[in-house]
C-alpha positions in Angstrom: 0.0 0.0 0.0 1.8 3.2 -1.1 0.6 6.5 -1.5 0.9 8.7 -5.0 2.4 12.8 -5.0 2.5 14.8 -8.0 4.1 17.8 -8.1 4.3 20.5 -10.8 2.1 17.9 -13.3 1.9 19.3 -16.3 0.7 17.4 -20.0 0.7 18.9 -23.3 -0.1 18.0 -26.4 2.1 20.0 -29.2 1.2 24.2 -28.0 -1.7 22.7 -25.7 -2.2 22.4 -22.5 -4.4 20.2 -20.7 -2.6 19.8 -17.0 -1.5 22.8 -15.4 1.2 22.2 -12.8 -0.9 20.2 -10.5 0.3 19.5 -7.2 -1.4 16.7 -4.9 -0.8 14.5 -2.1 -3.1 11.1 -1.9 -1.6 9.5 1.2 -1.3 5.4 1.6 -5.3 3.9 2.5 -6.6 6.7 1.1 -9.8 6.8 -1.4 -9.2 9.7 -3.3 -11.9 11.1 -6.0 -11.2 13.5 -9.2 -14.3 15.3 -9.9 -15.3 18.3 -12.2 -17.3 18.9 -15.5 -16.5 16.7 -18.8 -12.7 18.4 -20.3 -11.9 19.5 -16.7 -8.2 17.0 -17.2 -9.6 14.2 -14.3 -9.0 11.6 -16.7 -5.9 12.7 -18.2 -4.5 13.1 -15.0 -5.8 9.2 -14.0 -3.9 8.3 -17.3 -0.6 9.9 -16.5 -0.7 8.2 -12.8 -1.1 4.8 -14.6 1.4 5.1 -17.4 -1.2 5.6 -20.3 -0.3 9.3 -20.9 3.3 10.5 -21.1 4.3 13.1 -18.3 5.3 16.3 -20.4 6.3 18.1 -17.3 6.7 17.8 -13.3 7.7 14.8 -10.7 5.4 11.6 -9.7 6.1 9.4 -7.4 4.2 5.9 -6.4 5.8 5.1 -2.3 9.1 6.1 -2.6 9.4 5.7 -6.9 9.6 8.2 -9.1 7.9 6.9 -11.5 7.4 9.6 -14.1 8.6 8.0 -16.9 8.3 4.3 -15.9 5.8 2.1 -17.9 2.6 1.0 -16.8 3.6 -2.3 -15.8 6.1 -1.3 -13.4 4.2 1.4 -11.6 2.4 -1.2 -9.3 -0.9 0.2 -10.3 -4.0 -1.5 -11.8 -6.8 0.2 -13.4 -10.4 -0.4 -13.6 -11.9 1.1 -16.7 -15.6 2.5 -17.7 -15.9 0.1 -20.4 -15.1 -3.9 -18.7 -12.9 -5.0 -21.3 -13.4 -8.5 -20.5 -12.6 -11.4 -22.6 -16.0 -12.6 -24.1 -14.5 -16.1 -24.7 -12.9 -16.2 -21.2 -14.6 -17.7 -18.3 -15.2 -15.2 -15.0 -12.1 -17.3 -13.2 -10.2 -16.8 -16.4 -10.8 -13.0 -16.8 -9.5 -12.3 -13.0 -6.6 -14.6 -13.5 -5.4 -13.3 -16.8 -3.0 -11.0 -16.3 -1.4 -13.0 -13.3 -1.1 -16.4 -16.2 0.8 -13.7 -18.6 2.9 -13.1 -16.1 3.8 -16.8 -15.8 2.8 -17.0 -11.7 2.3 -20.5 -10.8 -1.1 -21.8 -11.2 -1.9 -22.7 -7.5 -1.1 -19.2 -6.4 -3.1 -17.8 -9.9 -6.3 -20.1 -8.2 -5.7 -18.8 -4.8 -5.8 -15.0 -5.6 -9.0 -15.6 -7.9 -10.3 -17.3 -5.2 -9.7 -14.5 -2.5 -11.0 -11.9 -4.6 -14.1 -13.3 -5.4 -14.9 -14.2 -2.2 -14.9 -10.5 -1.7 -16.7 -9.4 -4.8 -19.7 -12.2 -4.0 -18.8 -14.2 -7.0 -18.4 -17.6 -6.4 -21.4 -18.2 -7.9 -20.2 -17.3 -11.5 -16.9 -18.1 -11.5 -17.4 -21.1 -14.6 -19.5 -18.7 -16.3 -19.0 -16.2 -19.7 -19.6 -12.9 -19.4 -22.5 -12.9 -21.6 -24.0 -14.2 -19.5 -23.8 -11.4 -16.9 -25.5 -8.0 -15.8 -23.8 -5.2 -16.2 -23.0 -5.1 -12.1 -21.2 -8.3 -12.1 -19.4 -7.8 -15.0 -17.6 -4.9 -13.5 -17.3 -6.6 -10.3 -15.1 -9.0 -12.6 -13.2 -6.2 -13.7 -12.4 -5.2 -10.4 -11.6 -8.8 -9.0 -9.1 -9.0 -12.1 -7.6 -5.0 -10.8 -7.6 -7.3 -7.0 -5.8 -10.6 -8.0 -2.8 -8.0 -9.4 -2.2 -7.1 -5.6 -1.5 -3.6 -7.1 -0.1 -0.8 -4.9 -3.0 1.4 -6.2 -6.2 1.2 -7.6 -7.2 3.5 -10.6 -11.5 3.6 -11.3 -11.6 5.8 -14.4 -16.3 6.4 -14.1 -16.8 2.8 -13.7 -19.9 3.0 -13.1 -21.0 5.7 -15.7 -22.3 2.2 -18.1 -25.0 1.2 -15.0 -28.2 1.8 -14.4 -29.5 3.9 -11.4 -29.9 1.5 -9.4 -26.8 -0.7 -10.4 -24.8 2.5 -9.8 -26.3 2.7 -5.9 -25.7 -0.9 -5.3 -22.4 -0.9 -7.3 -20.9 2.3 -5.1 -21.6 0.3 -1.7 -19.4 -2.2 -3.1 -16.4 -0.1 -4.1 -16.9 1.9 -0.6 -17.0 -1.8 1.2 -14.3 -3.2 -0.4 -11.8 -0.2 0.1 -12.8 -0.6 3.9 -11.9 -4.4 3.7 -8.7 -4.4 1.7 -7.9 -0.6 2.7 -5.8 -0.2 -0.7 -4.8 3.3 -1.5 -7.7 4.2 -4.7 -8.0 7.3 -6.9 -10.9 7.6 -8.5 -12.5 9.9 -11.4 -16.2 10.6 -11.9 -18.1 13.5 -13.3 -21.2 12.8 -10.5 -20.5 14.8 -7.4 -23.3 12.0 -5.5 -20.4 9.4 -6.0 -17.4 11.5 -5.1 -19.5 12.5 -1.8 -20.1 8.9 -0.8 -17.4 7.9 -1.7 -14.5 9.8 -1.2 -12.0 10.4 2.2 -10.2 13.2 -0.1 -12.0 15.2 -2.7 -10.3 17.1 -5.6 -12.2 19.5 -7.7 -10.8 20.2 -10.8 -11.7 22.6 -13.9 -9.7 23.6 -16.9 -6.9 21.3 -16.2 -6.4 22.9 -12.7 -7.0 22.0 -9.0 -9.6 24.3 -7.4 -10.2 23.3 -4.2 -9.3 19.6 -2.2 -10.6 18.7 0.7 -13.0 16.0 3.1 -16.3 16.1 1.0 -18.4 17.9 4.0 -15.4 20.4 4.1 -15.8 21.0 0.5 -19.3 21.1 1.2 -19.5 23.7 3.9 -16.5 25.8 3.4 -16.2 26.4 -0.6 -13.1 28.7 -1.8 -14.9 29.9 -4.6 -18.0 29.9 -6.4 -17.2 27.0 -9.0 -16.8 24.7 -6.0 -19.6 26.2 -4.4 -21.9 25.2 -7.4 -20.4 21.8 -8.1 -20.8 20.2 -4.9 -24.3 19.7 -3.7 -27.4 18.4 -5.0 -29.5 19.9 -5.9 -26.9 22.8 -6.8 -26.7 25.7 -4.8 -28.7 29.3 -5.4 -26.8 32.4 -6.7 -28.8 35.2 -6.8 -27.2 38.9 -7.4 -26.4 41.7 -5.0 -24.7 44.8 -4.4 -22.7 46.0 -1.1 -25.0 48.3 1.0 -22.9 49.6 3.8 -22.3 46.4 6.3 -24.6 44.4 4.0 -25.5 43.3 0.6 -29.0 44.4 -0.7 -30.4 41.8 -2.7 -33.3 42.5 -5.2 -34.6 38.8 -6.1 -34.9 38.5 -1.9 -37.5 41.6 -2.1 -34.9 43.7 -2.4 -34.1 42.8 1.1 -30.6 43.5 3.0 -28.3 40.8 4.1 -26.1 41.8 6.8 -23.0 40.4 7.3 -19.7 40.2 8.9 -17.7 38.7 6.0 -15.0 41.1 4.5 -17.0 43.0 1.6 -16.2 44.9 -1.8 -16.3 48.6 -1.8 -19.7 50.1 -1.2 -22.0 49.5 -4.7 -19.8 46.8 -5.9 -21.7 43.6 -6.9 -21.7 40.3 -4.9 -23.0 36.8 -5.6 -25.0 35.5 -2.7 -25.2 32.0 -2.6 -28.1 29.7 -0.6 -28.4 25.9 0.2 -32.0 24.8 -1.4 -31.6 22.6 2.3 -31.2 26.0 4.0 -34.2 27.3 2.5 -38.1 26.9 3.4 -41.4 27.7 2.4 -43.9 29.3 4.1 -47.2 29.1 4.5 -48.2 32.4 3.5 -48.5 33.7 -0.1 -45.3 35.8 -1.0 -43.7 37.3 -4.6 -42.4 34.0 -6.1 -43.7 31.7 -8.4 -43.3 28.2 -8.6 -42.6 26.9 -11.5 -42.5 23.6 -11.1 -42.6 21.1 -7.9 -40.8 17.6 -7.8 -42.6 15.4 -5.8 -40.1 12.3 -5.2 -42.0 11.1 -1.2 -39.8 11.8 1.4 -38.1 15.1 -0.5 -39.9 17.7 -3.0 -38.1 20.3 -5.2 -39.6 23.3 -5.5 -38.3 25.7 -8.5 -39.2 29.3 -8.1 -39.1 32.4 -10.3 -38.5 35.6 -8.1 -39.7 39.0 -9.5 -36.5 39.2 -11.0 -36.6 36.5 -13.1 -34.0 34.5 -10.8 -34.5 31.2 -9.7 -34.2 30.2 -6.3 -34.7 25.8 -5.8 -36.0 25.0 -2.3 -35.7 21.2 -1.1 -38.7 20.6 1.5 -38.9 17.4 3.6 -42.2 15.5 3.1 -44.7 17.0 -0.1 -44.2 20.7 -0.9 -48.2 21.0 -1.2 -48.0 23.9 -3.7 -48.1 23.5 -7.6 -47.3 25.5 -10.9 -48.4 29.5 -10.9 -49.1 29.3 -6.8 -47.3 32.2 -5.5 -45.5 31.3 -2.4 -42.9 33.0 0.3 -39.8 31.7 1.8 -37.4 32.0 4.6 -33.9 31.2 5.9 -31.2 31.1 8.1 -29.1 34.2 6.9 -26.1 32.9 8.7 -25.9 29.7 6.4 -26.0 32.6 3.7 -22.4 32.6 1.2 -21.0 35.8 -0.6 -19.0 35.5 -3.5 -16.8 38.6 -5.1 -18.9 39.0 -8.6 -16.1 39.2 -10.4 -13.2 36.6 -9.3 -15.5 33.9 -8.0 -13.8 34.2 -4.5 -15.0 33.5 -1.6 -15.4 36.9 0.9 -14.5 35.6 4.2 
């Protein structure tokens, strides 16, 4: 079990740039996830810790190996791709042991690892079988028993669970977060769905434009966003912004009634414009009519989302507990903590602190 630190990663390809002199420390154990919007660099950067993507600039190191320019098979890594890539003519025993039998490892010790691994994965059961004749779930359970059997210093999921089904996804991401806690290998992992990286992750690392914007504990992240990009990314439903402008210790905000937010954060000079950001959990309804419209409500049981139009045109998305009891065109009020309230400089995306 080894940990992985990059410094000053940088890849291009001919005049562009992709990676810009990333710097990250995932420590030995740890399950660390790559998230950010399709093009952000998270699989690129997945690629160049497993060998598949030269290293144009910048040091990495696997434990104690620099291994920047060392080939895949030698970096102590194995990697679990979206797509299975199993061998359809293989059996499920024969898949996991594959790449063990190319390396010419005795048979008994081949048998033993396949058998450790899928007593771990649940697959006993399907060992003798073709992968045809699979779902989707246990095919890439397969794929990961073959990434087991390897014994690999690290673990590499490039969005293995993008080719699931809702549900397969759920039942797929207990496994990967119960069989991290069982074999406590180190794991970086890369998904564009921030649900995943939340449940999943011990580290989180935000990325956008072939940068690192924030990394951090996924409630840290949560709670305490550095800018307005991470802000918006982590969450679900995503967070409100809604425009405002400095008014002496406060910011006045017009889709809020035009009312006045004070604060104790550090603001811009007085008139200078502020994004104000709001949870839709910190948000409520209330039970008398007020100036926004709802324009639609998502009934889902336990949780509605309500989506309202202010008199600015702004939309404002409120999660209530139980059913929201109000429909399209009602015209409804809200309310909030104003301490759970974020400000944002309009201009840089900062956080004002």
């Amino acid at each position: 079990m080894s940990g992985v630190s990059l410094k000053k990663i940088i890849k291009k390809y001919d005049n562009l740039q992709v990676i810009h002199g990333i710097d990250l420390e995932i420590a030995a154990g740890e399950f660390c996830v790559f998230v950010g919007p399709s093009g952000c660099g998270k699989s690129t950067l997945l690629r160049m810790i497993a060998g598949l993507e030269e290293t144009t600039g910048g040091q990495m190191s696997i434990g104690n190996r620099d291994v920047t320019k060392a080939d895949p098979a030698e970096r102590g890594i194995s990697m679990v791709f979206q797509t299975y890539a199993l061998y359809p003519h293989m059996t499920v025993e024969q898949n996991m042991g594959f790449g063990l039998k190319m390396n010419k490892v005795d048979k008994d010790l081949i048998k033993e690892k396949v058998a450790a691994a899928s007593k771990i994965l649940k697959l006993d059961d399907y060992l003798k079988r073709k992968p045809k004749a699979l779902s989707g779930g246990q095919r890439q359970r397969v794929a990961i028993g073959r990434a087991i059997v390897r014994g690999p210093e690290v673990f590499l999921f490039d969005e293995p669970l993008s080719n699931l089904d809702a549900e397969l996804r759920v039942e797929m991401r207990v496994e990967i977060a119960r069989l991290h806690n069982e074999i406590g290998a180190t794991m970086v992992y890369v998904t564009h769905d921030q649900v995943e990286a939340m449940t999943l992750a011990d580290k989180i690392v935000v990325l956008r434009d072939g940068k690192i914007e924030q990394v951090g504990a996924p409630l840290d992240l949560y709670d305490d966003p550095d800018n307005k990009f991470v802000a918006g990314f982590i969450g679900s439903p995503a967070m409100n912004f809604l425009n405002g402008v400095v008014e002496g210790s406060g910011v006045r905000v017009a889709a809020l009634d035009n009312q006045l937010l004070e604060t104790a954060v550090q603001l811009p000079a007085e008139g200078a414009a502020v994004t104000v950001a709001i949870r839709p959990q910190e948000i409520s309804l209330k039970a008398e009519q007020g100036s926004f419209t709802v324009d639609i409500a998502e009934e889902l049981g336990g949780v509605s989302y309500v989506y309202l139009s202010s008199s600015t045109a702004e939309r404002i998305v409120v999660e209530a507990r139980g059913k929201s009891l109000v429909r399209h065109g009602d015209k409804s009020a809200i309310q909030f903590d104003s301490t759970k309230v974020m400000f944002f400089d309009a201009d840089t995306e900062v956080r004002l602190r």
